[in-house]
Structure formats: C-alpha cells, structure tokens
C-alpha positions as CSV (number, residue, x, y, z in Angstrom):
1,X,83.2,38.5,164.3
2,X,82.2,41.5,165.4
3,X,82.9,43.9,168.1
4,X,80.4,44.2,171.4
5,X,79.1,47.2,170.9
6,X,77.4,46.0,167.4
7,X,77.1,42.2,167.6
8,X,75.8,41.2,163.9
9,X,71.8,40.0,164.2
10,X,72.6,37.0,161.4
11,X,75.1,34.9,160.6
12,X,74.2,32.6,158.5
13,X,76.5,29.3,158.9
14,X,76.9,26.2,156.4
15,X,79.9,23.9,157.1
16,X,81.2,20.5,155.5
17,X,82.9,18.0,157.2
18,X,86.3,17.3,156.6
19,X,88.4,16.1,159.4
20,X,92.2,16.7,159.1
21,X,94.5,14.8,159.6
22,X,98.1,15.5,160.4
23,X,101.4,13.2,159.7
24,X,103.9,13.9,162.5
25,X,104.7,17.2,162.0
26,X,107.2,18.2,165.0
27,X,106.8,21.0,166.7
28,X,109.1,23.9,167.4
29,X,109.9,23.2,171.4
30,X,110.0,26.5,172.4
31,X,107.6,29.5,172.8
32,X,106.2,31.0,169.7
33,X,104.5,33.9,168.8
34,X,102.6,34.8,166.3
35,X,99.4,37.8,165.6
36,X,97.0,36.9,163.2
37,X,94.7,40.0,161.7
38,X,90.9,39.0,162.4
39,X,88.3,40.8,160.2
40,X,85.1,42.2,161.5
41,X,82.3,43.4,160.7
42,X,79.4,44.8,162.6
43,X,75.5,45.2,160.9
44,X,75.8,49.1,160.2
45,X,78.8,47.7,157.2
46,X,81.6,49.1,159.6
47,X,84.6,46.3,159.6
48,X,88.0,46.4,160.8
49,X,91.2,44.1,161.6
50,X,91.7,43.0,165.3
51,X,95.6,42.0,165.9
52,X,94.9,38.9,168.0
53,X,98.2,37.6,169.6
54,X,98.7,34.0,170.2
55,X,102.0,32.5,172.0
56,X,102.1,28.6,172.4
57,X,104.8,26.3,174.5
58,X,105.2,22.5,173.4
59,X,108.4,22.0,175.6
60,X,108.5,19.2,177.9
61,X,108.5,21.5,180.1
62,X,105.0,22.3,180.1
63,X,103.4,20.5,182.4
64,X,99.6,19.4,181.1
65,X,97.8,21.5,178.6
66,X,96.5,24.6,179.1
67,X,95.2,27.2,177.6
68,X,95.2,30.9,179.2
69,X,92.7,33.4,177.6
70,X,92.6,35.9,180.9
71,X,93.7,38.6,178.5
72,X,90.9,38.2,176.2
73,X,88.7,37.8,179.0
74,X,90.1,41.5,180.4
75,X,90.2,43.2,177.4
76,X,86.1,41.9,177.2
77,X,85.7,39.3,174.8
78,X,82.0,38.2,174.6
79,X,81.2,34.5,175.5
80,X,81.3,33.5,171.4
81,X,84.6,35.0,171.1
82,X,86.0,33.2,173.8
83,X,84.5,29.6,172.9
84,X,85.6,30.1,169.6
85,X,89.0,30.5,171.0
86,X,89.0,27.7,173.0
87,X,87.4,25.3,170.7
88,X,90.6,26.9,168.0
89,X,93.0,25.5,170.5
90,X,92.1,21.9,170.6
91,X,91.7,21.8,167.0
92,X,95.2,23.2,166.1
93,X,96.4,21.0,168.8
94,X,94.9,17.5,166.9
95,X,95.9,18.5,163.6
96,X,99.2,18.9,164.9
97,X,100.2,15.7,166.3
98,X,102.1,17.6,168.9
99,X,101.7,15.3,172.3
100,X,98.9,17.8,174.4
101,X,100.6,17.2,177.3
102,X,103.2,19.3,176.7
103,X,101.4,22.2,175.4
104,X,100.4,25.4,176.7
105,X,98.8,28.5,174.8
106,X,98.3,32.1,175.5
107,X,96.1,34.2,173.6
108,X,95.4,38.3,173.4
109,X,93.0,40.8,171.9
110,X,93.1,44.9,172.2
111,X,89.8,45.6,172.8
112,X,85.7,44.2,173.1
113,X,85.2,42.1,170.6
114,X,82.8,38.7,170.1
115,X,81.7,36.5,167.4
116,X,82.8,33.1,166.3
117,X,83.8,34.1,162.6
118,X,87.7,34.3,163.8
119,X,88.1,30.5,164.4
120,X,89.4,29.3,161.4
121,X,92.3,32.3,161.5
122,X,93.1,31.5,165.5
123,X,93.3,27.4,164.2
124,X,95.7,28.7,161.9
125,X,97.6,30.6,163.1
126,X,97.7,28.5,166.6
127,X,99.1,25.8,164.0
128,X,101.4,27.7,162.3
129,X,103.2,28.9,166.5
130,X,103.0,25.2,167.2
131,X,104.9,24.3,164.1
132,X,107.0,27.5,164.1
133,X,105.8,28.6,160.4
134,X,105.6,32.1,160.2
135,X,102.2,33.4,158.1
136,X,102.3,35.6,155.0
137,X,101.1,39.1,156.2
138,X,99.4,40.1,152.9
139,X,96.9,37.4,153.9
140,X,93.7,37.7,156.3
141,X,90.6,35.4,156.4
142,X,87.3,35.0,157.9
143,X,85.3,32.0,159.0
144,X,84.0,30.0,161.4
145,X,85.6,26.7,162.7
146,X,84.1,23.2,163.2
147,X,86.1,21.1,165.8
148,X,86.7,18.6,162.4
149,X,89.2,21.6,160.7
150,X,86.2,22.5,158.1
151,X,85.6,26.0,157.8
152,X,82.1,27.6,157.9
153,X,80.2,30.2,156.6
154,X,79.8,33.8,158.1
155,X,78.3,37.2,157.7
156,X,79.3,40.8,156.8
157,X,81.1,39.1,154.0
158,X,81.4,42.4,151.9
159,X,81.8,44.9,155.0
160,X,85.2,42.5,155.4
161,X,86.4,42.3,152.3
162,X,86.6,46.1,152.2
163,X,88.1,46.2,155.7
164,X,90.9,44.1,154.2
165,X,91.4,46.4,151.3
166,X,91.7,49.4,153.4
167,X,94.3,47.4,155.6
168,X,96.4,46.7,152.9
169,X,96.1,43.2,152.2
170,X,96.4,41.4,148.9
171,X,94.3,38.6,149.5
172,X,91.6,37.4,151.5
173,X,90.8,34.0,152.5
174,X,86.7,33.3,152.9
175,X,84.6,29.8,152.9
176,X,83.8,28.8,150.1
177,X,80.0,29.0,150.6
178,X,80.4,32.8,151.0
179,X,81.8,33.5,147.4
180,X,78.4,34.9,146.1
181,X,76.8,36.9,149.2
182,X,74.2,39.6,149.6
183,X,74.8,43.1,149.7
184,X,72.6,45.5,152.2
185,X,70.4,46.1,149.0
186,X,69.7,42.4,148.7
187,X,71.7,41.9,145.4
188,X,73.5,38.7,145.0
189,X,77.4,39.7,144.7
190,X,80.3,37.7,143.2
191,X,83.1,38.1,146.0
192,X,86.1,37.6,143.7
193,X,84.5,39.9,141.3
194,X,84.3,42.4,144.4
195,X,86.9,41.4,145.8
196,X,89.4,42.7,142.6
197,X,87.1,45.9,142.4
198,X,89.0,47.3,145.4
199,X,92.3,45.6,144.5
200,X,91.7,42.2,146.8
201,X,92.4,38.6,145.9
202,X,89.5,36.4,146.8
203,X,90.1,32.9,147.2
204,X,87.5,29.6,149.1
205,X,88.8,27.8,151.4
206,X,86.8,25.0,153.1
207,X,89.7,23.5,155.4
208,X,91.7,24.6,157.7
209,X,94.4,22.4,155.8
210,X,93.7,24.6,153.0
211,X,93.8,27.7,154.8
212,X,97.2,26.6,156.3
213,X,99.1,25.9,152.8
214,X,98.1,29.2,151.6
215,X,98.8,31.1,154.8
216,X,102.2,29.3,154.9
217,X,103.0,27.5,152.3
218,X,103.4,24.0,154.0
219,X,101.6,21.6,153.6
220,X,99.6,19.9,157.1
221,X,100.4,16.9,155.7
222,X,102.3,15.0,153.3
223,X,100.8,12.7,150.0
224,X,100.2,9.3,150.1
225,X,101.5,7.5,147.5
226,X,100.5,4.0,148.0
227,X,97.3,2.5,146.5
228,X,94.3,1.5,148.2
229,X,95.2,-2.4,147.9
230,X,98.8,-1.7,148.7
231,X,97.9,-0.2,152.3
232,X,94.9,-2.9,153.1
233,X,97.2,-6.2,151.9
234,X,98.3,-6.9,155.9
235,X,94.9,-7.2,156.7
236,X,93.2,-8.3,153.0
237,X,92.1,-11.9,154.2
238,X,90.5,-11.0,157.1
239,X,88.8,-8.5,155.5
240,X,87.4,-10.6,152.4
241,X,86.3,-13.2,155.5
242,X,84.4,-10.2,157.5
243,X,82.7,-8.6,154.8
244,X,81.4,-12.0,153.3
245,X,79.6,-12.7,156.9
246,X,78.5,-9.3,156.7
247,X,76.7,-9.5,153.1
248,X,74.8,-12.8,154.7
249,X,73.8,-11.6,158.1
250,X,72.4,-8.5,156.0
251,X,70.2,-10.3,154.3
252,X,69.2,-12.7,157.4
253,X,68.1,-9.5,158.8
254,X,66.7,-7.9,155.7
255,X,64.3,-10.9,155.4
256,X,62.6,-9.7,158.3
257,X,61.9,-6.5,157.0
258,X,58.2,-6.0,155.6
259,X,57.9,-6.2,152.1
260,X,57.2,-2.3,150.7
261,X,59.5,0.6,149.3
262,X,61.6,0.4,152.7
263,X,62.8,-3.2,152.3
264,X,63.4,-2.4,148.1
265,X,65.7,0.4,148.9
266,X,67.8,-1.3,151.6
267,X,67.3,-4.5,148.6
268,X,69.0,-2.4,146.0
269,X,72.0,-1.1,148.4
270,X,72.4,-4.7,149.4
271,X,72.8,-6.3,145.4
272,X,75.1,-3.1,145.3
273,X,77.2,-4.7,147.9
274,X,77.1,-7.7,146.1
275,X,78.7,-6.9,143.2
276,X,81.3,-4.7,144.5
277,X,82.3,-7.8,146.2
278,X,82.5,-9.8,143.4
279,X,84.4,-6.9,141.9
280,X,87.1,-7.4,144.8
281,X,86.3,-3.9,145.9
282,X,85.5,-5.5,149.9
283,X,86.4,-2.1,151.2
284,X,82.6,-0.7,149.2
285,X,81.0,-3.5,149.7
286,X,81.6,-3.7,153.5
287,X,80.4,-0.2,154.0
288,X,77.4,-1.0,151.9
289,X,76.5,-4.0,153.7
290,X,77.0,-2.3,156.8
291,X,74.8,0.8,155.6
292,X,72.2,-2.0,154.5
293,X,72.4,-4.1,158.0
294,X,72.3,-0.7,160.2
295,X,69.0,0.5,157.9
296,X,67.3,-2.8,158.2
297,X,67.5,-3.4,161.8
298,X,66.1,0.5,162.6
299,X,63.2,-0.6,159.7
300,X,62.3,-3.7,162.2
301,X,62.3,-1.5,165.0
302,X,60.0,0.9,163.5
303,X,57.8,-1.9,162.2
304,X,57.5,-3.6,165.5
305,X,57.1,-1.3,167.5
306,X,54.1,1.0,165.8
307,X,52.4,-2.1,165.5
308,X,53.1,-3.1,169.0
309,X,52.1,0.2,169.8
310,X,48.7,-0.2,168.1
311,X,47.9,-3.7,170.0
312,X,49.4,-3.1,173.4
313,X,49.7,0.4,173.8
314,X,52.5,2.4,174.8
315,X,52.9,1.7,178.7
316,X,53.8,-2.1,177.7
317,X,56.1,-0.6,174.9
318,X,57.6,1.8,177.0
319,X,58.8,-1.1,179.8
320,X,60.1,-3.0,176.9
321,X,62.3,-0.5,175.7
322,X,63.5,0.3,179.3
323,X,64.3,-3.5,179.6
324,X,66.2,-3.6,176.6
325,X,68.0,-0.1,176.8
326,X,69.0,-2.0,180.3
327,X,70.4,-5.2,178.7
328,X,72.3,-2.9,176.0
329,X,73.7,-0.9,178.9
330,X,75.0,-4.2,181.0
331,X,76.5,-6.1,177.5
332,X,78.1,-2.3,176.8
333,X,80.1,-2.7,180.1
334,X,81.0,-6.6,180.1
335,X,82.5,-5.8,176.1
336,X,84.1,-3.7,177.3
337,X,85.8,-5.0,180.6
338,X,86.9,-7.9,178.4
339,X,88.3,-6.3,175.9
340,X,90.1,-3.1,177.1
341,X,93.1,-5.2,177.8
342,X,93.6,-6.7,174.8
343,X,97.4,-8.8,175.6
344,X,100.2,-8.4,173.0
345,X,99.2,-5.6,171.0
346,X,101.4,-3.5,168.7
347,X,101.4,0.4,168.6
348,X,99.1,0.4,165.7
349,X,96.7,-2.0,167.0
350,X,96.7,-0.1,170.7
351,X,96.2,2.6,168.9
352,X,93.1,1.7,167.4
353,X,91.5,-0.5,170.4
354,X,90.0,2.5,171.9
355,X,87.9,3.5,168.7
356,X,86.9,0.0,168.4
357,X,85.5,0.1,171.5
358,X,83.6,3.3,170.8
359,X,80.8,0.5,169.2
360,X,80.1,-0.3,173.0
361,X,81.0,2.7,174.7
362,X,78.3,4.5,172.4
363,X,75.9,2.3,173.1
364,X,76.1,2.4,176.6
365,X,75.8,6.2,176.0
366,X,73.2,5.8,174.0
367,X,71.4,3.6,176.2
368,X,71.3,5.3,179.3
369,X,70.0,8.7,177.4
370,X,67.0,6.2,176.3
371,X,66.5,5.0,179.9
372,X,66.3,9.2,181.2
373,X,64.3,10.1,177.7
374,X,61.7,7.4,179.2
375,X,61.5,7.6,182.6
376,X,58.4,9.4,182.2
377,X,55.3,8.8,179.6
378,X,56.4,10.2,176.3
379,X,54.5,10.7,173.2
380,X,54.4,7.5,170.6
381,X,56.5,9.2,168.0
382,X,59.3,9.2,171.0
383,X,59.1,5.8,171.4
384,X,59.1,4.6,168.4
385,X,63.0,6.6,168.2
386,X,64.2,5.3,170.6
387,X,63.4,1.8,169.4
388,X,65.1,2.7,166.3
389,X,68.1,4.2,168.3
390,X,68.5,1.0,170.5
391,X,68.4,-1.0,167.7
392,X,71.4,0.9,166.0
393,X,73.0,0.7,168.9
394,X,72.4,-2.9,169.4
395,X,73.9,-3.4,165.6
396,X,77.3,-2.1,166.8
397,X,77.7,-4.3,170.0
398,X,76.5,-7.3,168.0
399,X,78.2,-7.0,164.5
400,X,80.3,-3.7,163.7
401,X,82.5,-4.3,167.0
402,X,83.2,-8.0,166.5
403,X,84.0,-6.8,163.0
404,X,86.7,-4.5,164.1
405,X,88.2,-6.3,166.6
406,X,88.9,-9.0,163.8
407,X,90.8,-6.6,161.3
408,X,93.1,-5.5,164.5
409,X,93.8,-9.1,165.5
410,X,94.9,-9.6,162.0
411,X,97.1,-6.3,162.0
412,X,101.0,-6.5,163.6
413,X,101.5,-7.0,166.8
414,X,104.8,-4.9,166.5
415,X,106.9,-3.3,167.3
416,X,105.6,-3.9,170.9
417,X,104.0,-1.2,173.1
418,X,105.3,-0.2,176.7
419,X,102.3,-0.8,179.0
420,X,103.5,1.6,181.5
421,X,104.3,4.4,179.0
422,X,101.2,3.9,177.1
423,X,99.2,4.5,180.2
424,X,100.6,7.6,181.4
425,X,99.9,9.0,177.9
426,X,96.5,7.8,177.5
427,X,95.9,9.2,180.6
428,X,97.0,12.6,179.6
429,X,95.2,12.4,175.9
430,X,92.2,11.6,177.5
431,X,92.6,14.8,179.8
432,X,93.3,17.1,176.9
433,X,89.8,15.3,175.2
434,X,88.1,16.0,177.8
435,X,89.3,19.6,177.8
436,X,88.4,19.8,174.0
437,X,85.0,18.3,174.5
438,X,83.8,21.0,177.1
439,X,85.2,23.4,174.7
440,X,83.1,22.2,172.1
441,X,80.1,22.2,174.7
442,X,80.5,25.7,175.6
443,X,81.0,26.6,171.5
444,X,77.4,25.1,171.6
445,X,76.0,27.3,173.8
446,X,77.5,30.6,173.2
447,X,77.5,30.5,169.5
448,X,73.8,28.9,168.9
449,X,72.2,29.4,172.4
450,X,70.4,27.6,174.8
451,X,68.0,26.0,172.5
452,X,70.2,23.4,171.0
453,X,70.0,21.6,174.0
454,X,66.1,21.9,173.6
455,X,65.6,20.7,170.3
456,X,62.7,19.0,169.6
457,X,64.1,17.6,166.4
458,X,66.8,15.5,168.4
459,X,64.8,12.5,168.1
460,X,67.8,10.3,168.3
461,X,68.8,10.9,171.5
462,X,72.2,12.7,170.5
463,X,72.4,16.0,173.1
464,X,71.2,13.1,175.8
465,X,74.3,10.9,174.8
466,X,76.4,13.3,175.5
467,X,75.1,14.2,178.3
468,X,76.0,10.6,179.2
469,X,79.3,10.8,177.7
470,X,80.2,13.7,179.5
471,X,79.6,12.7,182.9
472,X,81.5,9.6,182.3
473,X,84.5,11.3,181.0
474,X,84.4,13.9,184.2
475,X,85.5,10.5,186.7
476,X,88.3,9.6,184.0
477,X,90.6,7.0,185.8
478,X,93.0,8.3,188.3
479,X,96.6,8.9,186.7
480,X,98.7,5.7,187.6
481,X,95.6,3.2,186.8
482,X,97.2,0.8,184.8
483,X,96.7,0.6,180.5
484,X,93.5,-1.6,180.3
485,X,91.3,1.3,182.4
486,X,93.0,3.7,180.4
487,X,92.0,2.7,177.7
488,X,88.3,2.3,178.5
489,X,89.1,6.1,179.7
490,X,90.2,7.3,176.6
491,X,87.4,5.7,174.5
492,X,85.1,7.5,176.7
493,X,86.9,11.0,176.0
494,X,87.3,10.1,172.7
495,X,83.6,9.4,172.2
496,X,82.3,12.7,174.3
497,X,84.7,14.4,172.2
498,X,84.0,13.6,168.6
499,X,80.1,13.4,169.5
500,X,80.3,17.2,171.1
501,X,82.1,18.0,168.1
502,X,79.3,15.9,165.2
503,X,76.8,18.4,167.1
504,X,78.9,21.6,166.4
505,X,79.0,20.4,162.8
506,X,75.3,18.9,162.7
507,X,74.0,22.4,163.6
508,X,76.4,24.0,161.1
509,X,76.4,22.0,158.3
510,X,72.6,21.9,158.5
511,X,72.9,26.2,158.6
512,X,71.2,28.3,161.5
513,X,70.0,31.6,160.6
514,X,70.9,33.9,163.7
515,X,72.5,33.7,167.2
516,X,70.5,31.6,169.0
517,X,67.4,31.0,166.0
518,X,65.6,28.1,165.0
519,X,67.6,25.3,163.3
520,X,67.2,24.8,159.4
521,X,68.1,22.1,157.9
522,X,69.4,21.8,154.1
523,X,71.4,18.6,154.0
524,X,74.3,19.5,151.5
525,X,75.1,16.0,150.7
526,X,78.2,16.8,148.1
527,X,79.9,18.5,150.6
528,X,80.1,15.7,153.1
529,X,81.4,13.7,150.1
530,X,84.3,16.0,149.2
531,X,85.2,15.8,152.8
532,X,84.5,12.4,152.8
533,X,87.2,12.0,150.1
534,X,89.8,15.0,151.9
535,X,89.7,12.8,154.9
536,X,90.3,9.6,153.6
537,X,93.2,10.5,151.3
538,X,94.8,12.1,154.7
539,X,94.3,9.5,156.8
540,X,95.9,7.5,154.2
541,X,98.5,9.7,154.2
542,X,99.4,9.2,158.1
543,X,98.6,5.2,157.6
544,X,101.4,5.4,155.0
545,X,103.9,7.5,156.9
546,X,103.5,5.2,159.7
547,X,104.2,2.1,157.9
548,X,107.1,3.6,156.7
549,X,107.9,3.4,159.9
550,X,107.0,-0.4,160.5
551,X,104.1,0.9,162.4
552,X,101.0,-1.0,161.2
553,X,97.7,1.0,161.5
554,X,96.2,-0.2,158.6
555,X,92.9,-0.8,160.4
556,X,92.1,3.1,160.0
557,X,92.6,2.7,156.3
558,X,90.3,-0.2,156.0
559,X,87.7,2.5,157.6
560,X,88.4,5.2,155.0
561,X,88.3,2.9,152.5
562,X,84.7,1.5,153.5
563,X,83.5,4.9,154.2
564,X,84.3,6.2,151.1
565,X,83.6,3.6,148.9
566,X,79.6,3.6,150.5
567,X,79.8,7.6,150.3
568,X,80.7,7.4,146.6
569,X,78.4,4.1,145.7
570,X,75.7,6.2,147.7
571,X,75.6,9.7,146.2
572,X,73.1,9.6,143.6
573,X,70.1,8.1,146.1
574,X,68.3,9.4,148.4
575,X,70.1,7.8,150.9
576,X,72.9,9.6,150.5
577,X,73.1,12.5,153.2
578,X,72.0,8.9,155.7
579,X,75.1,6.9,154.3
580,X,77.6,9.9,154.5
581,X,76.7,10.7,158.2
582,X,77.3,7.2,158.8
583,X,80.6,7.4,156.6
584,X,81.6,10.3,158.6
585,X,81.2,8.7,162.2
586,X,83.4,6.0,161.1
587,X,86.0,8.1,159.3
588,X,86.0,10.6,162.3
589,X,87.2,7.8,164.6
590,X,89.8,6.2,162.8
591,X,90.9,9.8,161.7
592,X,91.7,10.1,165.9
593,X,93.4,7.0,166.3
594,X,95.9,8.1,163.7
595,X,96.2,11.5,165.1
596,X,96.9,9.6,168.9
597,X,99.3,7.3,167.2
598,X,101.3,10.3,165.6
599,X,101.4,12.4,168.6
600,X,102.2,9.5,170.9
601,X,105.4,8.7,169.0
602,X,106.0,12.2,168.4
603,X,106.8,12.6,172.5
C-alpha cells in the first residue's frame, strides 16, 4: 500500500490457500467502530501509518448488505485501494457467520492512498467491529488478502517495518513469505533480525485466522475435538459403498487409457487407492480414486482427440466438441431442475445441496465458455483443451455428483427445514455472493490489470466460466420464488463466487511481478498442503459444533477428509500441485456450505 503520489513499481505477491472457516461466532448487534493503522510504503523507502476507520452494523435493522466506501472514494483512494476494500468486506463477512443480510459497513481514509497491501488489516479488523473485539494497538500488519482468508505477499517490506518502529509499535505482523526480503542494495535481509534492530517484533502470519488471534486474542474458531471416524460414522456405509464403485469405474476408465508413462502414473495413484481402502481409510482412497478417474478421462480426451485431429482435421473436431459441449450444457440443466428440490431435507443436508449441485452448475459454466471459445476456428492446441475440459466436466455430471448426492441422502433429515424461511435467506446469501463475486472481479482488474482477462495461458477455459457464471448470477431469482429456484440461485452465486475468488488466488499463489506484468508461475505445492490441512481441521471444527447441536453436516467433513487424505497421499509426486488444486476446489465448497449453515442459524 502506498500512497498516489508514489504508487510502488513491484509488488511481488505469493499467497497459499487456506480457506477459513468460522463456527457461529455472534455478532455484536450494534454499530462498531474500530481504526486499524495501515503501513505504507512508497519506492523512494518513505512509509508511514494511514488510520483507516471502519464502522459496521449487523442489527436486524439493516436492511441488505452494504457496504459504503464514499469517504475513501473522497478522500482519493486509487482503484486497488478501493477493491481491496471491498473484496476485505465480504471476506470478514464469511468468516464471521454473521447472516449478510443484516450487515452494513462504512469505511474511511485521511488522505490519497492505493495499493492492495492493507487487505488482510481491513479483514481484520472488519472481523474484529463485527464481533465487537477490540485490537491490541501495539500491533500493525501488512499484506495482501485472497478472498479464501490467506494472506499474501507484498513489497516495501523494510520501508514498513521502520515506519512501524517510528510509530511506536511493538510488533508487526507480515506474511510469512516476506520474512527474508531484499533491501534497495539487493541484499537478502532477515525481517525478525531487522525487525529487533529498531526495537520491533516480527512475526508470519499466513491467515487471517492467524492474524485475528494475535490481533485480539480470540480465536475465529473453536477446536474440534472429535476424530475423523467419530464425525464420518452417520454417513460411514454409504461412504465404504461409494468409494468401492468409484475404485472400479476408475479402472473401467483407466483401461482405456494408452499404455505409456500417462496411464503408469494415474496406475500407481489408483493401487494407492487401493490400499488405503483396504486400510479402512475410504476418506483417502475416495479422493485418490477420484483424482485417478478425473486424470484418466482428460488422458482419453487428449488421446482422442490429437489423433482425431491428425485423421480428420480440426473442422470435424471442432463440430464434435460444439455437439458435446451442447449435450453437457442440456444434462447440466435437467440435473439440475430435478434435483434443486430435493423433498424432506434436514438443515445440514439443505445446506449442502447447493454445493452438490456445483458438479452441474460448473459444467454448464464450463460448457457454454467452450461453445464461445469455439465459435470461431481456433488453433489445435485450443481444441485439444477444451476436450480435456469437457471431459472433466463430464466426470462431475456423471460420477462426482451422483456421488454426493448419495452421502447427503444418507445424512439426517432433521431437525426439518422451513421452506419458506430457507428461501427468503437463500435469496438474500445469494445477493451478498453475488456482491462478493464482483468484488473479487474488480480486485482482478485493479490489482493485476487488464491482462488477466487476456491470458493466453488460460487454456482451461476458467476467466470464460466465469464469464458464464457471472451473467447467470446477475438474473438471480426474484425474491419470493420459492426454495427449489433458490437454490439453483444460490449454487450459481456460490459457484461465480468461489471461481472469481480461485482466480484471485491462482494469480497470487502462482506470484505476479508488478501491477499489471506478466504472470509467473512457481507452483508452491507445500503451501496449498498446509492450507489444505488449516481448512480441514476448521471445517471440522464447525461440523462438530453443529452436531453438538443435532445438526448433521457431516457431508462437508467427508470432503475434507477426502481432500486431505489425496493432498497428503499426493505430496511427494509430481502430481501434487494437480491433486491439491483439485483438493482445494472441493474443500472450498464444503468450507461455504458450513459457513451458510452457521450464519443461517445464527439469524
């Protein structure tokens, strides 16, 4: 963050994903207030503290949220500033559990300022007025914010520390990919070493639930305490019977596969699978089947189609793949007008029937960004991705959703949800993740520039999906439509939101160099696993809580389970930074079902 007059030339960003989950935490129903001091830094190594003030309302009162940044738009925030603001907002508001209906926020700045490097402490300290926790004022931080609660890497890192020490404060905060940095000589410096040179506690953080503990000393969220097998026994049967079927269609599939290094890879994670399942770990070897069925199916797709490219050339191709991205599209819609009003569901399980359906909302997404990608000749490399995309795609409709739906059946149908009341606040959750989403969108665009939307690297269709996403989730279903639409409505926000928010954290995990340069991409495959492992233990957390209040959502914990048992069965290969996006996706879904369920009963 820096102010206008000297935006910083490089900011380097590196995030991991960790998406945080929050247990019920109530809010405080009245107005808070709170400042949070903001380091900046500009490129001549001048850095300073900007008071930003932040006043929230979560009284019933409030009629839908809002968010009101016209005093940071007077007092001349630049465009980064103000998404990073905005995109602070609907994060603290998630990680809260707070119902987003009934909150309203209000934030303030003294002066020109831009820069995305004051998210995490605006995500804070918007937490910290929602909850009514007042923040330690010998503590300041810096770092960017990813819509998942990690925090990111940013620049001036030495310029701020110093600004911090001539403000007085004893410690400050930074991500833990800046602890070693590079002064303006180019020497590599330890921060914490630095850091108690001028009399300043250094400290990582990589999550905002990190950030919040020290900055308050609560906790986002309480422990779990229960044991994998102890929150998965409601729904252990089903679960052995799914993940059986799933070891055999994998290997139905893999058969089809040509024999070379491809098929011996996806081999090897398959026999893994194997033998977790006769370990009785089904959790690990569902996510490794499921890793092993999704790689196989894009294999066949890339097999086919270059060789069908070679024989019929890529005009016959090219109709195929409309014709099948069209049939994808038409058995998206019908799942989901079938299923979006599921009869006699308990809270948990309405809870967790719009992620479900994010198999066929995707795909539909998906689909249709195929169908625009090739509605003119395209190069065979383009193609062949989008063969490989449908086929993913065509993976969840066919076996991951049917999958799902089983482990909800077999969860508790009670206690029993009020349709009526369930609509109105779908209806209004899908409003605030619609709200979220564009946030995210303009993050994109003011933070990295108009080239992410013009990457030629995107070769699987993602900025196009949410294109799709986005203009579904603008004709949302009008207010008093009853539960089933709503719930279609909500997976759609849902979807636009946490695929908006993968693309904040794909271009910042992978690391930019600059506003608005090039994208380069060093995977950092332990960090996804740590989150990984922070996000599963949290959503455990909330799973827990709720069954202690005989709400059954043990379907999100089945999730984490699988995602984390493929992330950790996975780390060693080469395969790994593959199998941890895919264990993200999953995670980041159940994650928000959890986070609905707890602010819906919060209200």
């Amino acid at each position: 963050m820096v102010p206008i007059r000297a935006i910083a030339t490089v900011c380097s960003i590196t995030l991991g994903l960790t998406l945080l989950l929050s247990a019920c935490g109530q809010p405080d129903e009245t107005a808070g207030g709170i400042t949070v001091p903001a380091l900046w830094a500009n490129d001549s190594g001048v850095g300073g503290i900007e008071p930003a003030g932040i006043t929230v309302n979560t009284s019933a009162d409030t009629p839908n949220f809002a968010v009101n940044l016209e005093d940071v738009d007077a007092s001349g925030a630049g465009p980064a500033w103000r998404a990073a603001t905005a995109s602070a907002v609907a994060t603290a508001t998630l990680l809260s559990g707070v119902d987003p209906r009934h909150l309203s926020a209000t934030y303030t700045i003294t002066g020109p300022i831009d820069g995305p490097s004051a998210g995490a402490i605006l995500t804070v300290g918007t937490l910290a007025a929602i909850r009514g926790r007042p923040l330690d004022p010998t503590v300041t931080m810096t770092g960017t914010v990813s819509p998942d609660g990690s925090i990111g890497r940013i620049g001036g890192v030495g310029t701020k520390i110093k600004a911090a020490a001539d403000n007085n404060f004893g410690t400050v905060l930074l991500p833990t990919d800046n602890l070693f940095f590079r002064n303006l000589k180019g020497e590599r410096i330890d921060a914490v070493v630095y850091g108690s040179s001028l009399g300043v506690a250094v400290r990582g953080v990589g999550s905002i639930a990190e950030a919040y503990q020290l900055f308050t000393g609560h906790a986002i969220s309480a422990k779990g305490t229960l044991s994998a097998a102890g929150l998965l026994s409601p729904i252990a049967d089903t679960a052995t019977i799914v993940t059986s079927a799933l070891i055999r269609n994998t290997q139905n599939v893999l058969d089809d596969v040509a024999m070379g290094k491809g098929r011996s890879t996806i081999g090897v994670e398959l026999q893994a699978a194997r033998a977790a399942f006769e370990d009785d770990d089904h959790p690990t070897a569902y996510g490794l089947a499921a890793d092993a069925y999704k790689r196989s199916v894009r294999q066949i797709a890339l097999e086919q189609t270059s060789s069908r490219l070679r024989i019929e050339g890529s005009g016959s191709v090219r109709s195929a793949l409309l014709a099948d991205a069209a049939a994808i599209q038409s058995q998206a819609e019908a799942t989901i007008t079938e299923t979006r009003a599921m009869p006699n569901l308990g809270q948990g399980q309405q809870a967790l029937l719009p992620t479900t359906l994010r198999w066929a909302v995707l795909a539909d997404a998906y689909a249709g960004a195929v169908r625009d990608g090739l509605a003119t000749s395209v190069a065979d490399d383009v193609l062949v991705a989008a063969a490989m995309t449908l086929a993913g795609q065509r993976a969840g409709l066919d076996q991951f959703l049917p999958d799902a739906l089983q482990i909800l059946d077999s969860m508790s149908n009670s206690p029993a949800v009020d349709a009526a009341s369930a609509a109105d606040f779908a209806s209004g959750y899908s409003h605030f993740l619609l709200a979220a989403a564009d946030a995210n969108s303009a993050y994109l665009l003011a933070v990295f520039g108009p080239h992410q939307e013009e990457d030629p690297t995107d070769t699987g269709f993602i900025a196009a999906a949410e294109r799709q996403l986005a203009s579904r989730a603008t004709n949302l279903p009008r207010d008093e439509a009853p539960l089933g639409e709503q719930v279609q409505g909500v997976a759609q926000a849902i979807a636009y939101y946490l695929l908006s928010a993968a693309r904040v954290d794909a271009l910042q995990v992978f690391g930019t160099d600059g506003f608005g340069s090039s994208v380069t991409y060093a995977e950092d495959a332990p960090a996804m696993e740590r989150d990984i492992e922070a996000t599963a233990r949290l959503i455990d957390a909330g799973v827990e809580s709720l069954g202690s209040q005989e709400v059954d959502i043990c379907g999100a914990a089945w999730s984490a389970a699988w995602a984390k048992g493929l992330s950790r069965n996975q780390s060693a290969t080469q395969n790994a930074v593959s199998a941890n996006a895919f264990s993200l996706t999953e995670i980041w879904f159940s994650a928000v079902s959890v986070q609905m369920l707890n602010a819906a009963r919060s209200s």
